[in-house]
C-alpha positions in Angstrom: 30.2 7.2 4.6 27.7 4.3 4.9 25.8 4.2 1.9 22.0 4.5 1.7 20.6 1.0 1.8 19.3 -1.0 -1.7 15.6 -0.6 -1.0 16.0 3.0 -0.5 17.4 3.4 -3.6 15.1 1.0 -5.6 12.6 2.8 -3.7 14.0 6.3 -4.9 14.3 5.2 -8.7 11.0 3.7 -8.7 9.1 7.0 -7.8 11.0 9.3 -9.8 10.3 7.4 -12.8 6.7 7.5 -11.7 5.6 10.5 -10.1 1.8 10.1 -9.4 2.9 6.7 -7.2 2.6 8.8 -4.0 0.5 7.1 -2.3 0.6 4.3 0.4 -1.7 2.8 3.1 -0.9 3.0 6.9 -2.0 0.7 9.0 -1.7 1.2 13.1 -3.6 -0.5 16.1 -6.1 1.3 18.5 -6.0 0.2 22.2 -7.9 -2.7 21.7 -5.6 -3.9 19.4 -8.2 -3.3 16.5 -5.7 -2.9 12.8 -7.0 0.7 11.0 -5.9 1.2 7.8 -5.9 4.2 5.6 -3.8 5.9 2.5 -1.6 8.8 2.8 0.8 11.0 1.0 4.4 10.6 1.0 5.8 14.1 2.0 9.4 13.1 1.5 12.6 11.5 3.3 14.6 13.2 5.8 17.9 11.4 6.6 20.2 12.0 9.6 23.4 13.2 8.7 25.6 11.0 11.6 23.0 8.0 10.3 22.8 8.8 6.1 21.7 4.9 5.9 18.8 5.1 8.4 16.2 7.4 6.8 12.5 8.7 7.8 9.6 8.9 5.6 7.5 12.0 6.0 3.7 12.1 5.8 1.5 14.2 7.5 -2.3 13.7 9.2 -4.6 16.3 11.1 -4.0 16.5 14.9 -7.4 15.4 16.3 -7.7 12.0 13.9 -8.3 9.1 16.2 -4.7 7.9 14.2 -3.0 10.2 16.5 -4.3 8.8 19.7 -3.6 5.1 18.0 0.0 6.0 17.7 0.4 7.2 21.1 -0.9 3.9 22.7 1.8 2.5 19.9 4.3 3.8 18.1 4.7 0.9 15.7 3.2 1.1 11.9 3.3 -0.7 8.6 2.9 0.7 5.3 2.1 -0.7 2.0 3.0 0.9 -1.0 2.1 -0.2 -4.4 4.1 1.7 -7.4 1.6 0.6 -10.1 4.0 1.5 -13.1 7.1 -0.7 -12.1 5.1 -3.5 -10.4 7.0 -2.6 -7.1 5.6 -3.2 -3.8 6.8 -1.4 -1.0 6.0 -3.0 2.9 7.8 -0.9 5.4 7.4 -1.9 9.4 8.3 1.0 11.6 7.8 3.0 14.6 6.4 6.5 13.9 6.3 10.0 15.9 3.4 12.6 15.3 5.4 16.1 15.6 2.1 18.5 16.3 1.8 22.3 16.9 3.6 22.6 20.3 0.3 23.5 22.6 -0.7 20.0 21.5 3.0 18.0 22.0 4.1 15.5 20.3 3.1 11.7 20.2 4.8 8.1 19.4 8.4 7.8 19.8 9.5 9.8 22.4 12.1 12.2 22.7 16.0 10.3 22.7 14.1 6.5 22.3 17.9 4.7 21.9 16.0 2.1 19.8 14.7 4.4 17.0 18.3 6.1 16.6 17.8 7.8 13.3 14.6 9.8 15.7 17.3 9.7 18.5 20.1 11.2 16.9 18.1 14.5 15.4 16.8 15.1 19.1 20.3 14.8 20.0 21.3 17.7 18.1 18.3 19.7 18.9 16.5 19.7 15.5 13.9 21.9 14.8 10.8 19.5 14.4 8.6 22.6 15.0 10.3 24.2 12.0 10.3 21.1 9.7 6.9 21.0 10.8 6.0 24.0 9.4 8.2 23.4 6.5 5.7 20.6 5.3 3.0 22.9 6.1 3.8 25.1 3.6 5.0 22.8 1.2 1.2 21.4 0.6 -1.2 22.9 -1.5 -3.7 26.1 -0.7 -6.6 23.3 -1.1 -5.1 20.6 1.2 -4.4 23.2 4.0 -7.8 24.1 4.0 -9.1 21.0 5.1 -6.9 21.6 8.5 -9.5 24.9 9.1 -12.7 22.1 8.6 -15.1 20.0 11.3 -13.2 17.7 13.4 -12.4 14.8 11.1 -15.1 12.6 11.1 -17.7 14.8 12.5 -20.9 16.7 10.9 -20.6 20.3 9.8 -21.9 22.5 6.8 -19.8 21.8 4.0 -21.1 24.7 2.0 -19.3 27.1 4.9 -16.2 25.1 5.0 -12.9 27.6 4.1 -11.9 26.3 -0.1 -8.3 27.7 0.6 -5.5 28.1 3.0 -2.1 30.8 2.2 1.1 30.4 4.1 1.6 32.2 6.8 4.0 34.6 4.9 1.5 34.9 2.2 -1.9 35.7 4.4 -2.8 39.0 4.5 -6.2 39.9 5.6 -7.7 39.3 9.1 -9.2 36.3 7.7 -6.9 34.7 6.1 -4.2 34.7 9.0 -6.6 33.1 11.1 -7.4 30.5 8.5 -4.0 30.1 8.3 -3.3 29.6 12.3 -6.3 27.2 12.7 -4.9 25.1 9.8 -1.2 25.0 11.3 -2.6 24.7 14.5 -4.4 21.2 13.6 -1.8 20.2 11.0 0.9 17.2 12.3 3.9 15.6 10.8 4.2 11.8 10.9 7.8 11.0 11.2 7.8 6.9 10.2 11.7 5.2 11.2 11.6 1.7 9.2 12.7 -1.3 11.0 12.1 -4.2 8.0 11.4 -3.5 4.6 9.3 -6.2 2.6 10.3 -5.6 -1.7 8.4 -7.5 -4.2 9.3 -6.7 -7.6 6.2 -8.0 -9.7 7.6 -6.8 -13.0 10.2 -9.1 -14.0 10.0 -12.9 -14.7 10.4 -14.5 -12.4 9.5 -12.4 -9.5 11.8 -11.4 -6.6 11.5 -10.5 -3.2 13.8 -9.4 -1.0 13.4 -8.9 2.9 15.4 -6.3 4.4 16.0 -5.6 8.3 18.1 -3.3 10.3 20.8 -5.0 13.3 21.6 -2.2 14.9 22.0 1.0 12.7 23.1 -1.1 9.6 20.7 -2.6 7.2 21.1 -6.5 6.1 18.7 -8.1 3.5 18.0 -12.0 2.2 16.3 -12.6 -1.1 13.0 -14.8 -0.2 12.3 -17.9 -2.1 10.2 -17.4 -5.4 6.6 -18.8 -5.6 3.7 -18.0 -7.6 1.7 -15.8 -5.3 -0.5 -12.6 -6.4 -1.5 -9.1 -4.5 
């Protein structure tokens, strides 16, 4: 079985040892070709099991962001992700596919894109974005769900009216909470990210490295970069 590749795993080691580093910045490209750039929450990995060495990173975003409609003009995305206790930096170029509630569809890669084969090979087999969608849903907190139930992001509302918490579906039980809970899912997305080039800078020992890493086909090759004094 092919192996997970190396900045996977230095990626892996760095954030168990430091928990809180769960956050990265995601930068995509409207259709003016105008950069946006904001942080996010790494929701976890999901790896293909005919493709173990091609993972995805999971985050998630709220359906009616102007991100969404960024990503469906195009599908390709960088990340930057600093792990402040190890002196790691993370750049990771992808292509990425919003999975939203199905009345809304999905946006980004499209279903069986040969090119984005880790994507590819899941649709091949059917998998149940809708449930893994969900999954992540319920996986978040009570206070993070409830900001799925507020104003359209970016728009004016009365914050003192806004809903504080959110309960899984399987948890809601009066009126009011399971339609908390539906507006929330209803508005809630999963951002599916497939990594094409992986940029590692490892800033904490002397001297530095980097390393670049790309894929040829659905294996992974990698080239240390020459050392120079440079700063983030």
């Amino acid at each position: 079985m092919t192996s997970p590749p190396r900045w996977f795993t230095a990626l892996s080691k760095v954030l168990n040892e430091h928990d809180k580093s769960s956050l990265y910045q995601l930068a995509t490209v409207d259709s003016s070709n105008k950069p946006h750039v904001r942080s996010h929450i790494h929701r976890g990995f999901l790896v293909p099991p005919s493709l173990p060495a091609l993972l995805l990173l999971l985050t998630n975003t709220d359906s009616r962001t102007e991100k969404t409609t960024q990503i469906a003009y195009s599908d390709a995305v960088e990340l930057a992700w600093w792990i402040g206790g190890s002196s790691d930096q993370f750049r990771i170029s992808g292509r990425a596919r919003v999975v939203s509630a199905p009345e809304r569809g999905s946006r980004g890669v499209p279903a069986h894109d040969k090119e984005c084969s880790a994507i590819a090979s899941l649709d091949a087999v059917s998998f149940d974005w809708e449930a893994k969608r969900r999954e992540a849903f319920n996986a978040i907190s009570e206070r993070m769900r409830a900001s799925f139930c507020h104003p359209e992001p970016g728009g004016y509302g009365d914050a003192e009216n806004w809903v504080s918490t959110v309960k899984k579906q399987q948890d809601a039980q009066t009126d009011e909470e399971k339609k908390n809970t539906e507006v929330a899912l209803s508005n809630f997305a999963l951002v599916v990210i497939e990594p094409f080039e992986v940029d590692w800078v490892q800033m904490g020992i002397v001297p530095n490295q980097r390393t670049r890493f790309w894929r040829e086909g659905n294996a992974w090759k990698d080239q240390a970069v020459a050392r120079k004094a440079e700063r983030l």
